[in-house]
DRENGU-974666 format. One record per residue: residue number from 1; x, y, z of N, C-alpha, C, O, CB in turn; residue in three letters. Coordinates in nm, 3 decimals, padded with zeros to 5 digits. Glycine has a CB too. Example, Ala and Ser with C-alpha at 12.3 -4.5 7.8 and 13.67 -1.06 7.14 Angstrom:
2
{i=1; nX=01.319; nY=-00.569; nZ=00.780; caX=01.230; caY=-00.450; caZ=00.780; cX=01.320; cY=-00.330; cZ=00.780; oX=01.424; oY=-00.332; oZ=00.846; cbX=01.131; cbY=-00.447; cbZ=00.905; aa=Ala}
{i=2; nX=01.285; nY=-00.225; nZ=00.708; caX=01.367; caY=-00.106; caZ=00.714; cX=01.290; cY=00.003; cZ=00.787; oX=01.341; oY=00.114; oZ=00.804; cbX=01.408; cbY=-00.060; cbZ=00.572; aa=Ser}
//
This chain:
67
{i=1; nX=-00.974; nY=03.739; nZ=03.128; caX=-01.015; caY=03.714; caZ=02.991; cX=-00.898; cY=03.663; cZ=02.907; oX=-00.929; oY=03.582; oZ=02.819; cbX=-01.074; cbY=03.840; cbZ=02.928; aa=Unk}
{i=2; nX=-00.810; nY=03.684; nZ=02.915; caX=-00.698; caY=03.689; caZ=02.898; cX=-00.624; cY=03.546; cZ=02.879; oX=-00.588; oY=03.499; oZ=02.771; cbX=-00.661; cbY=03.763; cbZ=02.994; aa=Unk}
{i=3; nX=-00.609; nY=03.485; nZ=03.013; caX=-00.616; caY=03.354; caZ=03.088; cX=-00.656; cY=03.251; cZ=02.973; oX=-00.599; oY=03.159; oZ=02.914; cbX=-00.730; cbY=03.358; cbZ=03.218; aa=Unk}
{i=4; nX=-00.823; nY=03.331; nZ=02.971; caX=-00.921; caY=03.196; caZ=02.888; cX=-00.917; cY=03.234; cZ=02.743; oX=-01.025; oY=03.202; oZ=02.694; cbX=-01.111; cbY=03.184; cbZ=02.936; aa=Unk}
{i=5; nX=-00.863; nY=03.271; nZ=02.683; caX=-00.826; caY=03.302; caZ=02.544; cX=-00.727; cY=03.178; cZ=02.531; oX=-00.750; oY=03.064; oZ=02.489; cbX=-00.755; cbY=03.464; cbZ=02.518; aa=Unk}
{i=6; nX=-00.588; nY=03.247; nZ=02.588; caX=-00.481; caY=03.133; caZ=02.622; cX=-00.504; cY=03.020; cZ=02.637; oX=-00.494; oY=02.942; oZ=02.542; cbX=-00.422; cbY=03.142; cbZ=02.719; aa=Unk}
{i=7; nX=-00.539; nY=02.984; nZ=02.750; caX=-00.650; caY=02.840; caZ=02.778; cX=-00.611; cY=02.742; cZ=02.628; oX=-00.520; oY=02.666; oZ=02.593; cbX=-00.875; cbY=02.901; cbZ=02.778; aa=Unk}
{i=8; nX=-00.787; nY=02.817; nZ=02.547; caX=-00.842; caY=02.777; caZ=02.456; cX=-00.720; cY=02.761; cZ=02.340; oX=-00.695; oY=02.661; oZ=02.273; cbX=-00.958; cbY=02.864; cbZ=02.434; aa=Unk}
{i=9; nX=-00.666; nY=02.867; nZ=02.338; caX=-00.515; caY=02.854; caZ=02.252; cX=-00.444; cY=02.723; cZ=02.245; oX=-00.438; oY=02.650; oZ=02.146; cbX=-00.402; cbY=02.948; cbZ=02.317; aa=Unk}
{i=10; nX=-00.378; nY=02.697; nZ=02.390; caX=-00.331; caY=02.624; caZ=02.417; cX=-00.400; cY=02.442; cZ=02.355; oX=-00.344; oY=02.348; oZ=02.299; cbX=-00.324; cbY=02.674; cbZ=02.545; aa=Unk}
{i=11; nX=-00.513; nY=02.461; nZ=02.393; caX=-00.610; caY=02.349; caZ=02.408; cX=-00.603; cY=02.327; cZ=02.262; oX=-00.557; oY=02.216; oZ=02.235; cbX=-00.766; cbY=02.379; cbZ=02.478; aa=Unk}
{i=12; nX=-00.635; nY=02.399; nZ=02.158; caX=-00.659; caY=02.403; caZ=02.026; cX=-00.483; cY=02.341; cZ=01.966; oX=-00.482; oY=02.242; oZ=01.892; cbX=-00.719; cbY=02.583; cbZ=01.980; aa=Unk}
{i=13; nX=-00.363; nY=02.399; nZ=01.999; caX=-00.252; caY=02.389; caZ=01.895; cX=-00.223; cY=02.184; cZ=02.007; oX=-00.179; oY=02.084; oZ=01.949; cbX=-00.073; cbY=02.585; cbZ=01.907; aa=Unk}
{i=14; nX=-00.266; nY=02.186; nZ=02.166; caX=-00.280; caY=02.057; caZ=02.127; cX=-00.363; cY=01.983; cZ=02.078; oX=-00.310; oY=01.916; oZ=01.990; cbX=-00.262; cbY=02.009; cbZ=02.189; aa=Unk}
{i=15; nX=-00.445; nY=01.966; nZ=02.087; caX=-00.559; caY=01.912; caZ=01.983; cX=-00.511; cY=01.867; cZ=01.837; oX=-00.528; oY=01.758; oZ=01.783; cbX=-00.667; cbY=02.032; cbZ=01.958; aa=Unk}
{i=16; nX=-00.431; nY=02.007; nZ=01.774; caX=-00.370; caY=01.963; caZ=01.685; cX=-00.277; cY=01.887; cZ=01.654; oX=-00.269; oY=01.826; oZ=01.548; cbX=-00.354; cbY=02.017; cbZ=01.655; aa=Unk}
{i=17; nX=-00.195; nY=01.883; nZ=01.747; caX=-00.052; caY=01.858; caZ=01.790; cX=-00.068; cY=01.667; cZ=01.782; oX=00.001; oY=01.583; oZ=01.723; cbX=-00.012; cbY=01.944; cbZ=01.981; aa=Unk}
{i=18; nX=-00.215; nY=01.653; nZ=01.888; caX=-00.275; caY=01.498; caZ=01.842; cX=-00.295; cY=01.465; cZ=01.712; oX=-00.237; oY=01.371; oZ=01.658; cbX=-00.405; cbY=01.467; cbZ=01.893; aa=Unk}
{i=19; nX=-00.382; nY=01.544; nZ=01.654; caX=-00.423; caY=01.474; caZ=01.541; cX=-00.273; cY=01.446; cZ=01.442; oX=-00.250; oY=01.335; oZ=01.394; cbX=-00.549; cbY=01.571; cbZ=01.462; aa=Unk}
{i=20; nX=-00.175; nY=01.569; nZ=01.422; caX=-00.066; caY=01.517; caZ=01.391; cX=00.006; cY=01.389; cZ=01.397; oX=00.045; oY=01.317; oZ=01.304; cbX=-00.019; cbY=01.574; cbZ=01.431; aa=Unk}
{i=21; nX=00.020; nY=01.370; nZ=01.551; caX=00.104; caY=01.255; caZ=01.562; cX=-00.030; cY=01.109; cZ=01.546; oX=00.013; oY=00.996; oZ=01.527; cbX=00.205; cbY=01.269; cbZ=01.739; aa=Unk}
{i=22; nX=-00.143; nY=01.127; nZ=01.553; caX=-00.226; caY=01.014; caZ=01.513; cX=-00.206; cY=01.010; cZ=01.329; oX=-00.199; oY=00.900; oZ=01.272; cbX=-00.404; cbY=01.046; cbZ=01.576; aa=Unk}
{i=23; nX=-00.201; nY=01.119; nZ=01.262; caX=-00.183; caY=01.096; caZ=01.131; cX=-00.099; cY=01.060; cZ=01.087; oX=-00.113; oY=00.990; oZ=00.986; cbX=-00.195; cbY=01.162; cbZ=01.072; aa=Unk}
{i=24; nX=00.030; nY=01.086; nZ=01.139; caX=00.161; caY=00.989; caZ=01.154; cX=00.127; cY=00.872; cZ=01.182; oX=00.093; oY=00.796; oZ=01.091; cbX=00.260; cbY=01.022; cbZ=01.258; aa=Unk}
{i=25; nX=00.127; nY=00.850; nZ=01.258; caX=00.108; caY=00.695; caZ=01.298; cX=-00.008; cY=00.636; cZ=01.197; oX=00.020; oY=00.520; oZ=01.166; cbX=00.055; cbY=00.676; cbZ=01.473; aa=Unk}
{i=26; nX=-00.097; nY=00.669; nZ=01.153; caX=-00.182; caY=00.596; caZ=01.039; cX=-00.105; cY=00.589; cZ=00.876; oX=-00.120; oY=00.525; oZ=00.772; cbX=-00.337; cbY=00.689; cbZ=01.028; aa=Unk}
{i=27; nX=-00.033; nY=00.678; nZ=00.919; caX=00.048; caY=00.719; caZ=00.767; cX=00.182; cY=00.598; cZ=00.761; oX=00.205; oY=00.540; oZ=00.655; cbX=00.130; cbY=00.923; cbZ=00.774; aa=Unk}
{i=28; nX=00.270; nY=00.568; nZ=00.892; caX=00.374; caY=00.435; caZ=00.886; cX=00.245; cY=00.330; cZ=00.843; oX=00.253; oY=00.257; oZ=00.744; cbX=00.474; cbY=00.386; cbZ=01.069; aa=Unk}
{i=29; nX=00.115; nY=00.335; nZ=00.942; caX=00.050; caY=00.174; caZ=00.901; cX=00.050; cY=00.123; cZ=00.738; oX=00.079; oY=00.018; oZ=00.680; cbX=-00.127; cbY=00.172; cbZ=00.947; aa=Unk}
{i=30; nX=-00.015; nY=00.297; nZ=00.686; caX=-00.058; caY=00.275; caZ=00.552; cX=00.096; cY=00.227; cZ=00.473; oX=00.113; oY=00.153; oZ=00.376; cbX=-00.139; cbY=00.428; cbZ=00.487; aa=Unk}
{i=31; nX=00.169; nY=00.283; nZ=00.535; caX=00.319; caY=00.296; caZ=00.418; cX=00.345; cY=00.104; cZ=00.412; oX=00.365; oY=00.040; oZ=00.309; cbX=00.521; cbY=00.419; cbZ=00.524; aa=Unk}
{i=32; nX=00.336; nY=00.048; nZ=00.549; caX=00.344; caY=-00.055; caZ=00.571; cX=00.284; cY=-00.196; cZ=00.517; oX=00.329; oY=-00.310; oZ=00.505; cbX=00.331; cbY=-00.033; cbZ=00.655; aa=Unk}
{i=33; nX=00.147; nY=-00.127; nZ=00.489; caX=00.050; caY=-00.205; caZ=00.417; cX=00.040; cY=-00.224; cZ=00.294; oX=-00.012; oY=-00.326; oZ=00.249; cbX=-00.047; cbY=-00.175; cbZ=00.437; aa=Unk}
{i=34; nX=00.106; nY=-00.088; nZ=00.186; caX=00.094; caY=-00.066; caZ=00.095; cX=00.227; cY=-00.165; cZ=00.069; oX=00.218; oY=-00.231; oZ=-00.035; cbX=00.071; cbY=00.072; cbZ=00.068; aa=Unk}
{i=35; nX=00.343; nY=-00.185; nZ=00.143; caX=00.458; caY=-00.250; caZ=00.113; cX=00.434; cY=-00.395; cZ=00.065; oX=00.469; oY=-00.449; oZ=-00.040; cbX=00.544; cbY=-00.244; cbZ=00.228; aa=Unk}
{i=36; nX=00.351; nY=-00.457; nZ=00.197; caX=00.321; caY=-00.581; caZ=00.177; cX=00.203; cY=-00.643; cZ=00.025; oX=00.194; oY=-00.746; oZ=-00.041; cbX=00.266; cbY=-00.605; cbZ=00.322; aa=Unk}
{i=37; nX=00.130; nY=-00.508; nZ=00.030; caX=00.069; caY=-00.521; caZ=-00.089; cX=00.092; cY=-00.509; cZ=-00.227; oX=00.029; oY=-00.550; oZ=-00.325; cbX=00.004; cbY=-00.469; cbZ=-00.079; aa=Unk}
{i=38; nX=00.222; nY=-00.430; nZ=-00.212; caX=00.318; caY=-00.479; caZ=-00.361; cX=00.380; cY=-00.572; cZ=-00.350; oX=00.389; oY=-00.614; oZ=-00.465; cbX=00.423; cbY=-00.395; cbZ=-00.418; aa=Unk}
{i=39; nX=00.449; nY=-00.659; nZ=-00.266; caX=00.506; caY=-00.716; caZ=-00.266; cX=00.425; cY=-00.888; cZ=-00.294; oX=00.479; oY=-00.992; oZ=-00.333; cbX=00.574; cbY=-00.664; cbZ=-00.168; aa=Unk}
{i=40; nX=00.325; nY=-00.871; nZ=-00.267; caX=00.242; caY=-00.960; caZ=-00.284; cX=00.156; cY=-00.980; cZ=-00.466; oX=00.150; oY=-01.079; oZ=-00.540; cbX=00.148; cbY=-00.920; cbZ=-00.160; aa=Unk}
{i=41; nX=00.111; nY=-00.857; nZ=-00.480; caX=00.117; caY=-00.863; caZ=-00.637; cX=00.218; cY=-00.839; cZ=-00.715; oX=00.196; oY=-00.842; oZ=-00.836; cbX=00.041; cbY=-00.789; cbZ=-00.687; aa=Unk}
{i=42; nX=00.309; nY=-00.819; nZ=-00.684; caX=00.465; caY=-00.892; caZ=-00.759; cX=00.439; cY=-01.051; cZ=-00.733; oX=00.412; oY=-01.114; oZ=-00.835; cbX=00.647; cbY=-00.834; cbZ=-00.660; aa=Unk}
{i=43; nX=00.445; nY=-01.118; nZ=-00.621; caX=00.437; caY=-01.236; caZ=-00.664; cX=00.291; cY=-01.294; cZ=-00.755; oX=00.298; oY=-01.406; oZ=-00.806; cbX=00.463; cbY=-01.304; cbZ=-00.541; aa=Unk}
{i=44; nX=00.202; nY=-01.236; nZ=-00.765; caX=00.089; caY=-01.251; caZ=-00.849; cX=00.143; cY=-01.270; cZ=-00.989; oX=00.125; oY=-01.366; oZ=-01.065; cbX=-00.007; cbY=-01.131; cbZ=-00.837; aa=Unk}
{i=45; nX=00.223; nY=-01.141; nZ=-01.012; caX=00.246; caY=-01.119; caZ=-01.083; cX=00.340; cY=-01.205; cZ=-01.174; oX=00.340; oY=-01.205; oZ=-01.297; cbX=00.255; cbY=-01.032; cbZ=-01.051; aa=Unk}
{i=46; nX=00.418; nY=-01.278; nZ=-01.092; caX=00.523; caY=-01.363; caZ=-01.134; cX=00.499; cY=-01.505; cZ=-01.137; oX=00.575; oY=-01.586; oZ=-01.191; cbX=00.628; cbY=-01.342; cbZ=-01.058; aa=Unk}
{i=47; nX=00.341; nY=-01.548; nZ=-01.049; caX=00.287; caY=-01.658; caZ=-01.097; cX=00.218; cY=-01.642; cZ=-01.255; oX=00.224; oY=-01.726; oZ=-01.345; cbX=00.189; cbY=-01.698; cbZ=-00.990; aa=Unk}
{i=48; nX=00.173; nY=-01.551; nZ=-01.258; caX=00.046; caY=-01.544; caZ=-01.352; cX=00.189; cY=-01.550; cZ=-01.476; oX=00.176; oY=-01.613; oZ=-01.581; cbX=-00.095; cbY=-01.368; cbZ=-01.338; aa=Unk}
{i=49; nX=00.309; nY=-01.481; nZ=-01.446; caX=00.379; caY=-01.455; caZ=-01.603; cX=00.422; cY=-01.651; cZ=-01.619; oX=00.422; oY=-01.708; oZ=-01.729; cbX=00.578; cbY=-01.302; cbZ=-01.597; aa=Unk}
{i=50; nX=00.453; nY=-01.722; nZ=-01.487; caX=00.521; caY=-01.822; caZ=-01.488; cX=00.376; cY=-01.908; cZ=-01.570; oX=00.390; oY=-01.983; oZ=-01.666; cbX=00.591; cbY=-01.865; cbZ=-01.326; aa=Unk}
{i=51; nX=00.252; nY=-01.876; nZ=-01.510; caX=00.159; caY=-01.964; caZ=-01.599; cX=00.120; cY=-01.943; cZ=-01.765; oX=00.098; oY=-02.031; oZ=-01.848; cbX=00.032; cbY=-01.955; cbZ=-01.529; aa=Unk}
{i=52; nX=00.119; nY=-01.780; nZ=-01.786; caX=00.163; caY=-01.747; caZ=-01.905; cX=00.241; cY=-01.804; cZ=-02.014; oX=00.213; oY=-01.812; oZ=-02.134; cbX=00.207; cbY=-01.672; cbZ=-01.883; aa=Unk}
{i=53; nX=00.370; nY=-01.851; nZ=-01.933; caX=00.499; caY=-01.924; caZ=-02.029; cX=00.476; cY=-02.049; cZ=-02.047; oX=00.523; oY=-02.125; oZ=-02.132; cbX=00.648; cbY=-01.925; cbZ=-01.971; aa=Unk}
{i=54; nX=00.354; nY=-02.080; nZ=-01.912; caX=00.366; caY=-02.273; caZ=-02.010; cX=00.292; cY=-02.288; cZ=-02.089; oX=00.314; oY=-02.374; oZ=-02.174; cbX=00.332; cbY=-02.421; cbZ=-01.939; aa=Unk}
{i=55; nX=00.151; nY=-02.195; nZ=-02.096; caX=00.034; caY=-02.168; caZ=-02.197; cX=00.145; cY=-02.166; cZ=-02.342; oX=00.156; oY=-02.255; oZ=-02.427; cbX=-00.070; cbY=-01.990; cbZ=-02.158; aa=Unk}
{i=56; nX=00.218; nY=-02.037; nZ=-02.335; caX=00.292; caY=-02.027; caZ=-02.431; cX=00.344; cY=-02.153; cZ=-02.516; oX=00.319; oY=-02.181; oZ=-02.633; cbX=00.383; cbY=-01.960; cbZ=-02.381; aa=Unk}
{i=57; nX=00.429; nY=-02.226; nZ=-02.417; caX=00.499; caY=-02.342; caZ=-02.455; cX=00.437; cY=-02.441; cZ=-02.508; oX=00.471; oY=-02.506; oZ=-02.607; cbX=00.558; cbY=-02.389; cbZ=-02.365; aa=Unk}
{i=58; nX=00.322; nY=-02.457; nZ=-02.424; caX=00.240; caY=-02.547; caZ=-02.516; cX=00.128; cY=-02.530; cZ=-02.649; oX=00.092; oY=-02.622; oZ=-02.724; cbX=00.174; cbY=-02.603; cbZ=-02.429; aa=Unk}
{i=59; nX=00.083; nY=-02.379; nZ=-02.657; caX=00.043; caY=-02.340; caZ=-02.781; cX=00.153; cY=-02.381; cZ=-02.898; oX=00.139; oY=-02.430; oZ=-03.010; cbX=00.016; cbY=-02.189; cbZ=-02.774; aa=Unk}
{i=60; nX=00.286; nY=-02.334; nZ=-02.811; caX=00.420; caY=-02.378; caZ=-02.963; cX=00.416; cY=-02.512; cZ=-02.997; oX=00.442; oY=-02.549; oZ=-03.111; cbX=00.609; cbY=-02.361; cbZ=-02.926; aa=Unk}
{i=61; nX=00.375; nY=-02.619; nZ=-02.874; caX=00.411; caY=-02.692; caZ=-02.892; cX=00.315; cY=-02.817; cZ=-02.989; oX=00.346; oY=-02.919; oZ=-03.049; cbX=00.456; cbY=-02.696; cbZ=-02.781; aa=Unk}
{i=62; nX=00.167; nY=-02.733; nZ=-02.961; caX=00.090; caY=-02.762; caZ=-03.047; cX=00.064; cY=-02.748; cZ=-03.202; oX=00.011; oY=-02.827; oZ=-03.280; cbX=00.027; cbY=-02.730; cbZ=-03.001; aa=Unk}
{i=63; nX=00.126; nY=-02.603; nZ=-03.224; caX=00.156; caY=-02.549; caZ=-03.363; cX=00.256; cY=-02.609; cZ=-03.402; oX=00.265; oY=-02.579; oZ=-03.521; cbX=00.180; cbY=-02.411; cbZ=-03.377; aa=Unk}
{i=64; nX=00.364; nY=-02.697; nZ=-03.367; caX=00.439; caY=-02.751; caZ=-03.427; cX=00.453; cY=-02.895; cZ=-03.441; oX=00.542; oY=-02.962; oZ=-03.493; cbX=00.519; cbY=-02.705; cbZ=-03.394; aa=Unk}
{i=65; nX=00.310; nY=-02.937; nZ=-03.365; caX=00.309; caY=-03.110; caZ=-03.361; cX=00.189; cY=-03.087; cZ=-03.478; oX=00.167; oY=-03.196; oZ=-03.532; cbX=00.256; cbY=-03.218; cbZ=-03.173; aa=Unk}
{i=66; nX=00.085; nY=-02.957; nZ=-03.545; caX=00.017; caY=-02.991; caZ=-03.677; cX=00.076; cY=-02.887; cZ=-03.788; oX=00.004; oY=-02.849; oZ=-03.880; cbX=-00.156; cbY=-02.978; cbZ=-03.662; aa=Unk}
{i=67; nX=00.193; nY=-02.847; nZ=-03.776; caX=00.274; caY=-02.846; caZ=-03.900; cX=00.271; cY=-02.919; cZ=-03.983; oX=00.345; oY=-02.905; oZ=-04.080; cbX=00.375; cbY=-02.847; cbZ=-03.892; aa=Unk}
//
């Protein structure tokens, strides 16, 4: 009885022992993904400000050609 207690013991802390190192490993993917995905709306981000500034430039440039 003894034996199969153990067994099951055993069987159970690996079991866990998997899901650990599988949650690891989904946890680098995510860290990985999340990297590329800031790094990508930073550049969003730096088009949209770069289109921002010519809007800008040319609103000024309109307000100051009907002055």
């Amino acid at each position: 009885m003894n034996g199969e207690i153990f067994a099951q013991l055993e069987q159970k802390i690996q079991n866990a022992v998997d899901s650990i190192e599988m949650l690891k490993m989904e946890n680098e993917e995510l860290k990985a993904e999340n990297a590329q995905l800031r790094q990508e709306r930073d550049e969003w981000e730096r088009r949209l400000g770069g289109l921002l500034d010519k809007l800008r430039a040319l609103d000024e440039t309109q307000s100051d050609a009907s002055a």
